[in-house]
MDAnalysis code that builds the backbone (N, CA, C; Angstrom):
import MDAnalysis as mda
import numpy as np

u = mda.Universe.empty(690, n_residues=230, atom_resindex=np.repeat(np.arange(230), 3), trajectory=True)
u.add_TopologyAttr("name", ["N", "CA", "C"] * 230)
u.add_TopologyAttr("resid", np.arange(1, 231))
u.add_TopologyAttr("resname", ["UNK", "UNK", "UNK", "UNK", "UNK", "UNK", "UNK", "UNK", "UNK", "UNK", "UNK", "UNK", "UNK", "UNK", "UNK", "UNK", "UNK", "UNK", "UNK", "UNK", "UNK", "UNK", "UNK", "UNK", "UNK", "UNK", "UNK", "UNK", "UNK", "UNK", "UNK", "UNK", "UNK", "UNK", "UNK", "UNK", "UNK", "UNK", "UNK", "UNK", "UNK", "UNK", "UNK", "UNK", "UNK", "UNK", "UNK", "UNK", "UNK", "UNK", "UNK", "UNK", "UNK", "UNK", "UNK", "UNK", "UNK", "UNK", "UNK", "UNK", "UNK", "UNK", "UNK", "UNK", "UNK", "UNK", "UNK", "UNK", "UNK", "UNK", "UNK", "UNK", "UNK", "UNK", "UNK", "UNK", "UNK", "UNK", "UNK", "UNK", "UNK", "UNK", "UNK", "UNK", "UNK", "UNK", "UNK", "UNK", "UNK", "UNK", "UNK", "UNK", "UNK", "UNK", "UNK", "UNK", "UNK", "UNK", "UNK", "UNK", "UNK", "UNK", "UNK", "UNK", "UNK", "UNK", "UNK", "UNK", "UNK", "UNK", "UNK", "UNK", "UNK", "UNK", "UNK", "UNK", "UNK", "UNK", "UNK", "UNK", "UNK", "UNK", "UNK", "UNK", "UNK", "UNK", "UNK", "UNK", "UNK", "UNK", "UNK", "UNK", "UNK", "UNK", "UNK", "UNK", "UNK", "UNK", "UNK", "UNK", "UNK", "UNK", "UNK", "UNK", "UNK", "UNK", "UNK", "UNK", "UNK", "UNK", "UNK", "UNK", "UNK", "UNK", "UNK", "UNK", "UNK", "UNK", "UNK", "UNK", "UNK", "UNK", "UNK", "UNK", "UNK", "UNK", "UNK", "UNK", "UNK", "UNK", "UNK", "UNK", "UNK", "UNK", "UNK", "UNK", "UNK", "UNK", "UNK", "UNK", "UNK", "UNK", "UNK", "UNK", "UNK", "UNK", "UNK", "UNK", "UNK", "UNK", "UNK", "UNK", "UNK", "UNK", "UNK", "UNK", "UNK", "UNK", "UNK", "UNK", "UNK", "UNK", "UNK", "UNK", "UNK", "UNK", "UNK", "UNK", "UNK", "UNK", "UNK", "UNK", "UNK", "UNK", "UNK", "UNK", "UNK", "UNK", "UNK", "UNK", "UNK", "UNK", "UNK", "UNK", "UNK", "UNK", "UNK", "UNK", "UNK", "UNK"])
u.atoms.positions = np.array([
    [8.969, 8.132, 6.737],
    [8.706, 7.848, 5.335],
    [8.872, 9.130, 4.549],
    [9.457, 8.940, 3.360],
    [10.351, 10.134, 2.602],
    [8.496, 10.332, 1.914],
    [7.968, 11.866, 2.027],
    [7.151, 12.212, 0.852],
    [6.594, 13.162, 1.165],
    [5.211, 13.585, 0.855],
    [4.728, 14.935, 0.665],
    [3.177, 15.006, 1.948],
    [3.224, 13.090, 2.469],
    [2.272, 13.490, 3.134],
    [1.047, 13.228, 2.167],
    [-0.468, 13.782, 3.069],
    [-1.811, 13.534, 2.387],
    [-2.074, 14.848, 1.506],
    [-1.517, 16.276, 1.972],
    [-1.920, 17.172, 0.986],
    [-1.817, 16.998, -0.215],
    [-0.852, 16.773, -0.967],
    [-1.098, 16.848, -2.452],
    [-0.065, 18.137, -2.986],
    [-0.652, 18.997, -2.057],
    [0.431, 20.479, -2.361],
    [1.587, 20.478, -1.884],
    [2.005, 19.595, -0.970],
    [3.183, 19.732, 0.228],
    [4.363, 19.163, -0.547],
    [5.588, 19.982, -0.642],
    [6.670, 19.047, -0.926],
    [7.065, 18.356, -0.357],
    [8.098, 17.580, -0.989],
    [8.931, 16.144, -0.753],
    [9.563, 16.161, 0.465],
    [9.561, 15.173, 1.042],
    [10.887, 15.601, 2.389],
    [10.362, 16.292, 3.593],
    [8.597, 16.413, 3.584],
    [8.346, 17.489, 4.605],
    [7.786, 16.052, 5.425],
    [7.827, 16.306, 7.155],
    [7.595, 15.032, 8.122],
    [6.822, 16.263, 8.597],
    [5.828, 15.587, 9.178],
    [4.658, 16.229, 10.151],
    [3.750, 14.491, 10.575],
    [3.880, 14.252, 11.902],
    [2.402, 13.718, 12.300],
    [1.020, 13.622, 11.930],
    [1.000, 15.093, 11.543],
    [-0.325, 15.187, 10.850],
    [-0.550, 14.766, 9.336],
    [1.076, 14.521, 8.700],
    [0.470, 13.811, 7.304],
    [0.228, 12.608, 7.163],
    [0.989, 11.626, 8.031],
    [0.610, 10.336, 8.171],
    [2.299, 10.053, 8.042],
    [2.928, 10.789, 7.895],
    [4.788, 10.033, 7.410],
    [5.821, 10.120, 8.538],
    [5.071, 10.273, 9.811],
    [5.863, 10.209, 11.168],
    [4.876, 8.883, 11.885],
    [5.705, 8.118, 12.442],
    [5.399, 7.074, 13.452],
    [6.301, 7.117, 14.966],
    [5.485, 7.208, 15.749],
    [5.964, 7.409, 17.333],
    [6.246, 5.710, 17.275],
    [7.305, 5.276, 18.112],
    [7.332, 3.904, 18.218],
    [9.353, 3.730, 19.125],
    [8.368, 2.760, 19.946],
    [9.111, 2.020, 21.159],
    [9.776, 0.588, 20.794],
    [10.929, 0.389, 20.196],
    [11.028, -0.656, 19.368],
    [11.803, -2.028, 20.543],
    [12.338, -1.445, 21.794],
    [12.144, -2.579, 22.687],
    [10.430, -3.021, 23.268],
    [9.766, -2.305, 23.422],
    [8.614, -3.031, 23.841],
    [7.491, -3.193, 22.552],
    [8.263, -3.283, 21.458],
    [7.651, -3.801, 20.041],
    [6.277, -3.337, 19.774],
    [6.400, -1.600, 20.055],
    [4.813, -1.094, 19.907],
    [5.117, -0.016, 18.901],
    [3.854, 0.498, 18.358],
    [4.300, 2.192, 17.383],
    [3.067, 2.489, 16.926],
    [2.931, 3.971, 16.565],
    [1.439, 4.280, 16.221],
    [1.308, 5.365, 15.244],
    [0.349, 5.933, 14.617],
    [0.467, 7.275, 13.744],
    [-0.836, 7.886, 14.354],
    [-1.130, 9.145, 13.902],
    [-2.378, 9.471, 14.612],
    [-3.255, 8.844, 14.191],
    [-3.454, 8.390, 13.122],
    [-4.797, 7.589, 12.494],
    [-4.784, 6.650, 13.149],
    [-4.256, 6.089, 13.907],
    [-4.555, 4.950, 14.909],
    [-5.606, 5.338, 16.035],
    [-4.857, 6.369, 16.702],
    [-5.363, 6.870, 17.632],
    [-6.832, 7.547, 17.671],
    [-6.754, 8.352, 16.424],
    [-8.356, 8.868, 15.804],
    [-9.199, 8.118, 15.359],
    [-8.705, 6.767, 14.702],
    [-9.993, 5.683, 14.901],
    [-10.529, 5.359, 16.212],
    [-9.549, 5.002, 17.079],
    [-10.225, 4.367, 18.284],
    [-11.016, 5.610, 19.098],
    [-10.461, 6.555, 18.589],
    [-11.171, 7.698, 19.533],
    [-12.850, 8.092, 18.559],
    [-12.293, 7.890, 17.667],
    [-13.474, 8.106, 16.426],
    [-14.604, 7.215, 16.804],
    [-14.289, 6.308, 17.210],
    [-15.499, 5.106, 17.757],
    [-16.091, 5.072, 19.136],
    [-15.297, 5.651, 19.844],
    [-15.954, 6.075, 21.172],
    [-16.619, 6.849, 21.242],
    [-16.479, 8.198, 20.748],
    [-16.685, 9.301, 21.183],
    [-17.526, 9.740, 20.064],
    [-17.923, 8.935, 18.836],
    [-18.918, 9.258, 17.922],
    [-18.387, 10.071, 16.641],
    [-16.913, 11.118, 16.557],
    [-16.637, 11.574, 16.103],
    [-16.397, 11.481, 14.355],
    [-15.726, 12.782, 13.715],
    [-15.511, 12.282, 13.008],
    [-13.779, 11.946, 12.713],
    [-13.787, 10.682, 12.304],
    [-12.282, 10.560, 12.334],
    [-11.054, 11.771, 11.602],
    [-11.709, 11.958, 10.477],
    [-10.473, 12.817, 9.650],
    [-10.252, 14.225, 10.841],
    [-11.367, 14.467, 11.124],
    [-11.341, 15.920, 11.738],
    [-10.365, 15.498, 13.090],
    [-10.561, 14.281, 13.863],
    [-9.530, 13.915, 15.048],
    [-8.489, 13.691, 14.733],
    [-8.106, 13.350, 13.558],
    [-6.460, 13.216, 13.182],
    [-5.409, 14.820, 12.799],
    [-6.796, 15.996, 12.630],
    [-5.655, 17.067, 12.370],
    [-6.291, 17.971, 13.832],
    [-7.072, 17.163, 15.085],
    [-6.965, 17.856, 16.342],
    [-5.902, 18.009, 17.053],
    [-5.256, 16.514, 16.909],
    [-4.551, 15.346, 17.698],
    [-3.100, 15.986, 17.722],
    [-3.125, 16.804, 16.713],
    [-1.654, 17.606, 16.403],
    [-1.850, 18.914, 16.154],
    [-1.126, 19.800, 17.274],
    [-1.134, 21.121, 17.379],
    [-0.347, 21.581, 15.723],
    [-1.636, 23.044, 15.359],
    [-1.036, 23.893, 14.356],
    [-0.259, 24.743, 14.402],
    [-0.012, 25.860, 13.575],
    [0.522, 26.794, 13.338],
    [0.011, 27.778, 14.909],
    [-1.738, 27.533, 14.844],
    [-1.976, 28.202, 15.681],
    [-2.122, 27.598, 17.046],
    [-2.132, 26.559, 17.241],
    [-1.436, 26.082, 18.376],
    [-2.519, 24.437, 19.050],
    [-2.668, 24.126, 20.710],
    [-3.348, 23.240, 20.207],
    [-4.563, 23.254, 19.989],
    [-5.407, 22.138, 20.370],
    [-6.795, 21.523, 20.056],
    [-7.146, 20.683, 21.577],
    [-8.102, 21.644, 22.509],
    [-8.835, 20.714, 23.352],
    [-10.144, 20.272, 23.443],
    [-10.735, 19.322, 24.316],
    [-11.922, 18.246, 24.004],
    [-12.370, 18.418, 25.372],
    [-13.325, 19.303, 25.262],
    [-14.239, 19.574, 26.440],
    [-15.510, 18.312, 26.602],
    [-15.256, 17.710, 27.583],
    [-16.152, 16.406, 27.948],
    [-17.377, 16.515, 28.248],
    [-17.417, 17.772, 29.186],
    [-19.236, 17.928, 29.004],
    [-19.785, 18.627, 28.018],
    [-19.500, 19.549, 27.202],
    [-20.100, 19.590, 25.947],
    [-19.726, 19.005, 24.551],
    [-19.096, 17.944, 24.521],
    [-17.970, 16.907, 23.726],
    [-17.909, 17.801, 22.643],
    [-17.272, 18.368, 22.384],
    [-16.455, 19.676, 22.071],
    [-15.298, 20.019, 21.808],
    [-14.668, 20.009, 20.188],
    [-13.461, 20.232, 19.773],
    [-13.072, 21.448, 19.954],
    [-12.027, 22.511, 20.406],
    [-11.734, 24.089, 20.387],
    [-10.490, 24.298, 20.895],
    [-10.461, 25.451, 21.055],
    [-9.001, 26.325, 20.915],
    [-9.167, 26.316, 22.496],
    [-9.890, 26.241, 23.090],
    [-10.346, 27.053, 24.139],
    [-9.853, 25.415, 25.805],
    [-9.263, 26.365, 26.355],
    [-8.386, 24.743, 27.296],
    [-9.478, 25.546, 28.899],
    [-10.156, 26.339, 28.507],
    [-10.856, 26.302, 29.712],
    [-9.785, 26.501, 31.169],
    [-9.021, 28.111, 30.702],
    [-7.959, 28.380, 31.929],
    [-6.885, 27.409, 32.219],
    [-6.625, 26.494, 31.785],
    [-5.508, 25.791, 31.780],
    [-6.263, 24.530, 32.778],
    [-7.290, 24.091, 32.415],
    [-8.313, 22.784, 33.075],
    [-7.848, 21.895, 31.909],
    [-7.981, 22.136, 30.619],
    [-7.907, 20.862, 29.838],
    [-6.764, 20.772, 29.092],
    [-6.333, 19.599, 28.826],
    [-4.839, 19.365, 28.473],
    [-5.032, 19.217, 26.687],
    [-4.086, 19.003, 25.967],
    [-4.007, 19.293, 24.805],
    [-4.533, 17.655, 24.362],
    [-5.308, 17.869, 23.383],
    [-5.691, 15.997, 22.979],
    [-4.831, 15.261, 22.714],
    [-3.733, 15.864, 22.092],
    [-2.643, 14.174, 21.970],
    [-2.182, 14.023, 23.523],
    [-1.948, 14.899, 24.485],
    [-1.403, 14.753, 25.982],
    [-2.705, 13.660, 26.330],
    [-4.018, 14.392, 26.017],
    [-5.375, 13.362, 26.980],
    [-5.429, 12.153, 26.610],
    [-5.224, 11.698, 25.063],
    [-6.191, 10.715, 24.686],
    [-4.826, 10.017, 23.876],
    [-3.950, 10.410, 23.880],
    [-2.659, 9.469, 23.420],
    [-1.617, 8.696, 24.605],
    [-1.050, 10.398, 25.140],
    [0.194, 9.674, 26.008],
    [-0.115, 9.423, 27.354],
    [-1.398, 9.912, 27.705],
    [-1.876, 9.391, 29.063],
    [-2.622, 8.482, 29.253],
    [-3.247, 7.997, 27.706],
    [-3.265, 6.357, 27.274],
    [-2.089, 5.273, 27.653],
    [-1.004, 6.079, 27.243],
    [0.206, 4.750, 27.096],
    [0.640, 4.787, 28.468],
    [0.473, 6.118, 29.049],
    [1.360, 6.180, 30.271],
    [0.181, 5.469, 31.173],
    [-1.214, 5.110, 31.385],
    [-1.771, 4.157, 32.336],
    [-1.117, 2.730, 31.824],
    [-0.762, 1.963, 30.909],
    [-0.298, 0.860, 30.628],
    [0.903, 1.187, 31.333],
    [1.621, 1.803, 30.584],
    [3.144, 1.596, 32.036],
    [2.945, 1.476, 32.706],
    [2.316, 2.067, 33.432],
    [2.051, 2.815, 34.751],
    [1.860, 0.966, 35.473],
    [0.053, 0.800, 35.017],
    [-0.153, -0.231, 35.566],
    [0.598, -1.781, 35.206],
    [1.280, -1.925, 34.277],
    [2.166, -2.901, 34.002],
    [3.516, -3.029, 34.332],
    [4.275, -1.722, 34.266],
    [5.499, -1.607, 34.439],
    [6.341, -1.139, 35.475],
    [5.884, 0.120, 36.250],
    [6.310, 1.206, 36.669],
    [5.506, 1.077, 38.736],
    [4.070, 0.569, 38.100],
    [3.281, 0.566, 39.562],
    [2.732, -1.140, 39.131],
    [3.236, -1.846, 38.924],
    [2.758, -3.110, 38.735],
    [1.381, -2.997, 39.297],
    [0.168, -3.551, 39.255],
    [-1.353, -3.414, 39.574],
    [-2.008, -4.464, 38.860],
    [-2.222, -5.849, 38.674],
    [-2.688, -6.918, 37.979],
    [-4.106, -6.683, 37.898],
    [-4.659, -5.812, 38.765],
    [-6.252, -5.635, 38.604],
    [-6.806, -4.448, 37.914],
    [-5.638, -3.314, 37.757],
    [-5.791, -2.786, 37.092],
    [-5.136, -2.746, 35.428],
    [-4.411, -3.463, 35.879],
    [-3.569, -4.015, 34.413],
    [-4.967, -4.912, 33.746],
    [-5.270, -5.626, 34.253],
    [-6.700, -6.613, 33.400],
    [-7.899, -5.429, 33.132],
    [-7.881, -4.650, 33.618],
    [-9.458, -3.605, 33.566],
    [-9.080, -2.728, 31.999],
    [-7.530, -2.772, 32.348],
    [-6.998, -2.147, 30.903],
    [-7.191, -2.762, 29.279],
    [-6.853, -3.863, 30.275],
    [-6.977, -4.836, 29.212],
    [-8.457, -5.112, 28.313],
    [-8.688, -5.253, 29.481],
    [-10.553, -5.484, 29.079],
    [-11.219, -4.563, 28.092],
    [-10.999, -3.122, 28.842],
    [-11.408, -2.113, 28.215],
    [-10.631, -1.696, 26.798],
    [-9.334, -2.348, 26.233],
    [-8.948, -2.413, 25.347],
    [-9.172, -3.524, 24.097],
    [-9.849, -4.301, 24.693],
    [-10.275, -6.051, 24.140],
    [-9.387, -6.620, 23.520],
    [-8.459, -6.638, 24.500],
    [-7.068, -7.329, 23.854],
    [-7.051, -8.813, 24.438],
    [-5.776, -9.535, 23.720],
    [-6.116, -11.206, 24.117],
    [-4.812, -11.314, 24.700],
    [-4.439, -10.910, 25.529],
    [-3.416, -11.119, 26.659],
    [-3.726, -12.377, 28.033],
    [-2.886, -13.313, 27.978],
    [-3.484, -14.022, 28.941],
    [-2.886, -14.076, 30.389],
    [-3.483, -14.724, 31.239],
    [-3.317, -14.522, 32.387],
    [-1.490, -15.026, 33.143],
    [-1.024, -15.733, 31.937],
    [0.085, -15.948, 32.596],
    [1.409, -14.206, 32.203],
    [1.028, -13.884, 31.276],
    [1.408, -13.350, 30.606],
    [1.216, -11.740, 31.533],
    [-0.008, -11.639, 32.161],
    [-0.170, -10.793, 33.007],
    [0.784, -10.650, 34.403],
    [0.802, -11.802, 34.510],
    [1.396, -12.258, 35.887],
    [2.754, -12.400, 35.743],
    [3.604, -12.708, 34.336],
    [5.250, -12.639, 34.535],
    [6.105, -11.902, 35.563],
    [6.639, -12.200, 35.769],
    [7.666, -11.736, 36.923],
    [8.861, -10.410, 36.059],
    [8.776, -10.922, 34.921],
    [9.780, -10.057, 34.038],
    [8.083, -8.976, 33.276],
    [8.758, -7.803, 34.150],
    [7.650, -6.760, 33.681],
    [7.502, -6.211, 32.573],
    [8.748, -6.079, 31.993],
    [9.472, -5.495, 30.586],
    [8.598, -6.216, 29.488],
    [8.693, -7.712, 29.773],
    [8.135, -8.552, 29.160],
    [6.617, -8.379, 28.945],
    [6.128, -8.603, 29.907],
    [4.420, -7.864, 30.287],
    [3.653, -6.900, 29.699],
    [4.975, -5.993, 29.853],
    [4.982, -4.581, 28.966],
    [4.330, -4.989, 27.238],
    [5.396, -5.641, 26.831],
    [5.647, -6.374, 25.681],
    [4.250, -6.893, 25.184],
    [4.230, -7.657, 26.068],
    [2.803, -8.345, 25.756],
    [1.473, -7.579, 25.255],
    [1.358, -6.782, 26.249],
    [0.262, -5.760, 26.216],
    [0.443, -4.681, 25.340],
    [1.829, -4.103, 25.392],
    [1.564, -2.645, 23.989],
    [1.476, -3.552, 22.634],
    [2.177, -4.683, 22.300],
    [2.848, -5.091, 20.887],
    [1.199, -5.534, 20.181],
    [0.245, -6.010, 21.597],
    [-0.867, -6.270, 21.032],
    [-1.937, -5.255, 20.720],
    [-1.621, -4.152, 21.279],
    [-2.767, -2.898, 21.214],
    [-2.097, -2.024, 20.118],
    [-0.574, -1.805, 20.009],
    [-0.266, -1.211, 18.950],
    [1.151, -1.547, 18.345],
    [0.522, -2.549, 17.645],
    [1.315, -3.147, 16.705],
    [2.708, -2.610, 16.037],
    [3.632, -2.889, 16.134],
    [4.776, -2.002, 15.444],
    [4.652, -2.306, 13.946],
    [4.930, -3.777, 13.562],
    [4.561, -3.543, 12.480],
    [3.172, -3.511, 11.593],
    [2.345, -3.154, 11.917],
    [1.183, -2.660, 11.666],
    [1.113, -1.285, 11.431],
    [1.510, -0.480, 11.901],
    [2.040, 1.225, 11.695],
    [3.106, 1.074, 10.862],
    [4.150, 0.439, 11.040],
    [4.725, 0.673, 9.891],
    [4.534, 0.484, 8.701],
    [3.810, -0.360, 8.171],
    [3.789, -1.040, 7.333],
    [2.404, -0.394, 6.617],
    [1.558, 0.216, 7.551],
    [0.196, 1.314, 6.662],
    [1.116, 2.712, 6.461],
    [2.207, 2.993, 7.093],
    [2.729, 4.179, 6.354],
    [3.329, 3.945, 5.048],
    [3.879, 2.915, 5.279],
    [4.949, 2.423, 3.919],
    [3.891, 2.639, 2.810],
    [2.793, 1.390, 3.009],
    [2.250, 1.233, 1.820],
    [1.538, 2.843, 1.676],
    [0.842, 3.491, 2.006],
    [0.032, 4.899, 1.966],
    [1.121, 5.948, 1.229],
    [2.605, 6.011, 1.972],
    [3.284, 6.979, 1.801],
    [4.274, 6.973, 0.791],
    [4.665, 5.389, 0.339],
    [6.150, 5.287, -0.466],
    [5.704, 5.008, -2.077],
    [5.782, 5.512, -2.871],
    [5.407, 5.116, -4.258],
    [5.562, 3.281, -4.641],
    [5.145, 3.549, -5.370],
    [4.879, 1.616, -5.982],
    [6.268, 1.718, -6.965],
    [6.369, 0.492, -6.856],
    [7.717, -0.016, -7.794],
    [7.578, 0.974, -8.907],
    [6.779, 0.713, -9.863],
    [5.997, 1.210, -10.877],
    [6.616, 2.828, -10.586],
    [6.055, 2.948, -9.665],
    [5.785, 4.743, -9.950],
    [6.943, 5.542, -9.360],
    [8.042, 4.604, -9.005],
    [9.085, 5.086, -8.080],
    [10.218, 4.820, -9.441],
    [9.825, 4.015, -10.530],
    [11.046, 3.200, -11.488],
    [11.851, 4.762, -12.188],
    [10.693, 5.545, -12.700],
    [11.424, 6.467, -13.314],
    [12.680, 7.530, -13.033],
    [12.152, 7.854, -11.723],
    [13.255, 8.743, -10.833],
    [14.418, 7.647, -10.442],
    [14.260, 6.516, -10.063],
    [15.331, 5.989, -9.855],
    [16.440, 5.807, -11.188],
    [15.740, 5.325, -12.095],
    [16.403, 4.993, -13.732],
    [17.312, 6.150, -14.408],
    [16.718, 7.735, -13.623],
    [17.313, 8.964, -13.784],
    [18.550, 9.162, -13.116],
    [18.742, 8.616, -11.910],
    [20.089, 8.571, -10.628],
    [20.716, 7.293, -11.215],
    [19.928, 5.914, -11.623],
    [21.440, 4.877, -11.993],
    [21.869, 4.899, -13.194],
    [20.840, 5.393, -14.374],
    [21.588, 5.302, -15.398],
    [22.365, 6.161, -16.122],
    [23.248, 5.779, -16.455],
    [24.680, 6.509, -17.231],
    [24.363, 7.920, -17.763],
    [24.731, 8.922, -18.186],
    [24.472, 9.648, -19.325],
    [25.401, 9.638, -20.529],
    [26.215, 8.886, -20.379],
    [26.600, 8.962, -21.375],
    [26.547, 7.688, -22.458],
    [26.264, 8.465, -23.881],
    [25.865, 7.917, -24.843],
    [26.088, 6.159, -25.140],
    [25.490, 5.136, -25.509],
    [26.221, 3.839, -25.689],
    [26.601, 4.003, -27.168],
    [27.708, 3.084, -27.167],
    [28.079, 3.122, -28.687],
    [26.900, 2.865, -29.610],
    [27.273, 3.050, -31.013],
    [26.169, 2.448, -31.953],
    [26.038, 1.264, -32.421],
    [26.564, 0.592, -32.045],
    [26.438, -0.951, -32.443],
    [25.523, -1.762, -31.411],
    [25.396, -0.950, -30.422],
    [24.476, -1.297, -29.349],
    [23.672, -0.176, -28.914],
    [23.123, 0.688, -29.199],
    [22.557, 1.673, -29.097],
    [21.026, 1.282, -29.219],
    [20.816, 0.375, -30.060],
    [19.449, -0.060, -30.061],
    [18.992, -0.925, -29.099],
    [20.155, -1.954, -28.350],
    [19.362, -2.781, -27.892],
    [19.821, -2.158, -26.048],
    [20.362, -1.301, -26.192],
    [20.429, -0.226, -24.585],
    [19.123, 0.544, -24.456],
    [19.155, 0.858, -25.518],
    [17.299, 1.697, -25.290],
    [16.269, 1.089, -25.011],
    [16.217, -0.055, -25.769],
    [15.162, -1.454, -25.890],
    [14.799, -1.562, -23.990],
    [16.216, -1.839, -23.732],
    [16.507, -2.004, -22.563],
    [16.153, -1.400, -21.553],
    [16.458, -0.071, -21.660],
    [15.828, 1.215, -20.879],
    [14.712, 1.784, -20.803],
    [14.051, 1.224, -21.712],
    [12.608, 1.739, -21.722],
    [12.065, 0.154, -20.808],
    [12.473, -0.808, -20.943],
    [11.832, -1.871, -20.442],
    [12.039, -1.489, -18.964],
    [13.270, -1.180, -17.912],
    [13.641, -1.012, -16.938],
    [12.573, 0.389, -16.347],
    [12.484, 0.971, -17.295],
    [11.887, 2.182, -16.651],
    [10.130, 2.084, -16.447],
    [9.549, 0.904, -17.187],
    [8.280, 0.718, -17.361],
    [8.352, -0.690, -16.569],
    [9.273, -1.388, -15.614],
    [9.066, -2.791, -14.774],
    [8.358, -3.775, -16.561],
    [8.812, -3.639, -17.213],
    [8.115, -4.627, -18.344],
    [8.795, -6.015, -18.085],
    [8.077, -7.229, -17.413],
    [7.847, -8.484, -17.328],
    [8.148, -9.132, -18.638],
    [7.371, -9.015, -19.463],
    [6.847, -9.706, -20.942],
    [8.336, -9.883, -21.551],
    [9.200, -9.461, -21.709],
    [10.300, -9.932, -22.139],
    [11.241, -10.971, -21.274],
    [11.951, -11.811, -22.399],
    [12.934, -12.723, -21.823],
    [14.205, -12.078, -21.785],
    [14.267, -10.841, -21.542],
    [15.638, -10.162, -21.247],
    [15.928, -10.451, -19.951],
    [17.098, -10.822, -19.839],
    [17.476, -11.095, -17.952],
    [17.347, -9.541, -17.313],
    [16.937, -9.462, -16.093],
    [17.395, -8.209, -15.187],
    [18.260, -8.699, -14.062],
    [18.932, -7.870, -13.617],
    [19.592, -7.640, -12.617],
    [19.338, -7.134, -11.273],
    [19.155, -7.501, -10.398],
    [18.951, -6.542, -8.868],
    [19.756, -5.771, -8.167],
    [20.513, -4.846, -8.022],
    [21.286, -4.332, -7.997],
    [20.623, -3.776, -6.501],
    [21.725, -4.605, -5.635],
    [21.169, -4.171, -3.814],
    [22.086, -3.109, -3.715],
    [23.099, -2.595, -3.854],
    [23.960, -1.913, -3.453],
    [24.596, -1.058, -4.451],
    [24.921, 0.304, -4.327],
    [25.382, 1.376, -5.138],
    [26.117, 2.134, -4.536],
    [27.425, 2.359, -5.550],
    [28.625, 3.056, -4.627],
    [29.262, 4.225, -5.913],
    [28.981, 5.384, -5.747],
    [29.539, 6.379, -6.688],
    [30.755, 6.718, -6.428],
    [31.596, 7.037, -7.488],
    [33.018, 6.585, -7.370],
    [33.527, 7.988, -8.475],
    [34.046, 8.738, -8.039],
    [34.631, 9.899, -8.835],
    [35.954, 9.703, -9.366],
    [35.793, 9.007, -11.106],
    [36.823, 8.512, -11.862],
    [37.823, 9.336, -12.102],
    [38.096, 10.662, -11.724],
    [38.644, 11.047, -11.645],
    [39.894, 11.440, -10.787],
    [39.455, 10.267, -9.508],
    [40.307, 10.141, -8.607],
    [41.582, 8.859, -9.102],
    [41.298, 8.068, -10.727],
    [41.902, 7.119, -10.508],
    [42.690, 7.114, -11.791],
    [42.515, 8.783, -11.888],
    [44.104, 9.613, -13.041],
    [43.480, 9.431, -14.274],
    [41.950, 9.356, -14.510],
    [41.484, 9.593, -16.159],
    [41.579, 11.006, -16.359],
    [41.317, 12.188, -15.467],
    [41.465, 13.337, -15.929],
    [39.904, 13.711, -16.286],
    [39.113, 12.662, -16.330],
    [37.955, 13.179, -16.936],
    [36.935, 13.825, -15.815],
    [36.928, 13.619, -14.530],
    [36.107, 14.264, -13.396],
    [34.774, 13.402, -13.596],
    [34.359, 12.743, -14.255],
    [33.240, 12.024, -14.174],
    [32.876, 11.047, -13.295],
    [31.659, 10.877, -12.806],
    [31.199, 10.010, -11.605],
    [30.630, 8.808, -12.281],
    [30.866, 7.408, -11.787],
    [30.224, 6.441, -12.099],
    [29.600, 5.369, -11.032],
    [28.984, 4.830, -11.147],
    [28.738, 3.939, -10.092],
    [28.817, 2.661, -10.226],
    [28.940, 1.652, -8.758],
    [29.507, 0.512, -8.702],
    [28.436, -0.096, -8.565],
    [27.644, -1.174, -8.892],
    [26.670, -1.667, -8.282],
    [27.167, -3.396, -7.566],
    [26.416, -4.153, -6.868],
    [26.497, -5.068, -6.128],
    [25.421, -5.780, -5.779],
])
């Protein structure tokens, strides 16, 4: 997702995990996640607080973040190379026991204990398929939803019609001047397009497709760019 993320200060175009505008996701076994997924469920186990587990979960500048179990304990500190980095503990060695026991080491008794302990509604035939891939399927698509991650980044990260109209209205519309015989009712126009204004019976247009076309390739001499819409 194109944006700046949760800071506020961060420019446009910057992707980090830790802002919320990267999603990890497996789109044959119809699963995907952001860290805020992961820091809720961990947030509820372990008592924590969530915001603070979502910027553990992803190593900084200064590097990572481990979770010492007997003193439940966020730090820098991996205890000689004993504790693994928290997105390795509590993310991918999450996903990798579901492979593991579904896919890779088939285990139906431990595949259900997973289950259980995940309180997912996977049923027993579904456990038992012969097509593992499938199985797979069953079990990630229900614990982590693909479109469920996608669809909390979209809405969190992508501006609203509304608030996205102006910058776009800046890239499709013309600059150059309309005549004066219509000059009034192009503006009328443009201010309505740029504010989504409903309340009028002016028709709009949807314009799915845009193709810039350098008129100058077609012997006007003028070098000007226009676009095609569709």
């Amino acid at each position: 997702a194109l944006g700046g993320g949760r800071g506020g200060d961060r420019l446009p175009f910057v992707f980090g995990p830790e802002l919320g505008n990267v999603v990890f996701a497996c789109a044959t076994a119809n699963w995907a996640f952001r860290l805020d997924d992961f820091a809720a469920l961990i947030s509820k186990k372990l008592g924590m607080n969530e915001k603070a587990l979502r910027r553990a979960l992803w190593a900084d500048a200064k590097g990572d973040f481990f979770f010492n179990p007997k003193e439940k304990t966020v730090s820098r500190n991996d205890l000689d190379g004993r504790l693994k980095p928290m997105f390795i503990q509590f993310v991918l060695d999450q996903i990798w026991a579901v492979y593991t026991a579904v896919l890779l080491q088939p285990d139906e008794e431990r595949a259900r204990k997973i289950i259980t302990a995940l309180a997912l509604a996977v049923s027993e035939r579904e456990i038992k398929q012969t097509n593992r891939e499938e199985a797979l399927r069953s079990v990630m698509s229900r614990w982590l939803p693909l479109a469920d991650a996608l669809l909390a980044m979209i809405v969190e990260q992508m501006p609203s019609p509304l608030g996205a109209q102006e910058d776009r209205m800046k890239r499709l519309l013309p600059e150059t001047p309309a005549p004066e015989h219509v000059l009034a009712q192009v503006e009328a126009a443009e201010s309505k397009f740029r504010k989504c204004d409903p309340s009028d019976t002016d028709c709009m247009a949807f314009v799915s497709k845009m193709f810039a076309e350098d008129t100058g390739l077609r012997g006007s001499g003028c070098g000007e760019r226009r676009f095609i819409g569709f």
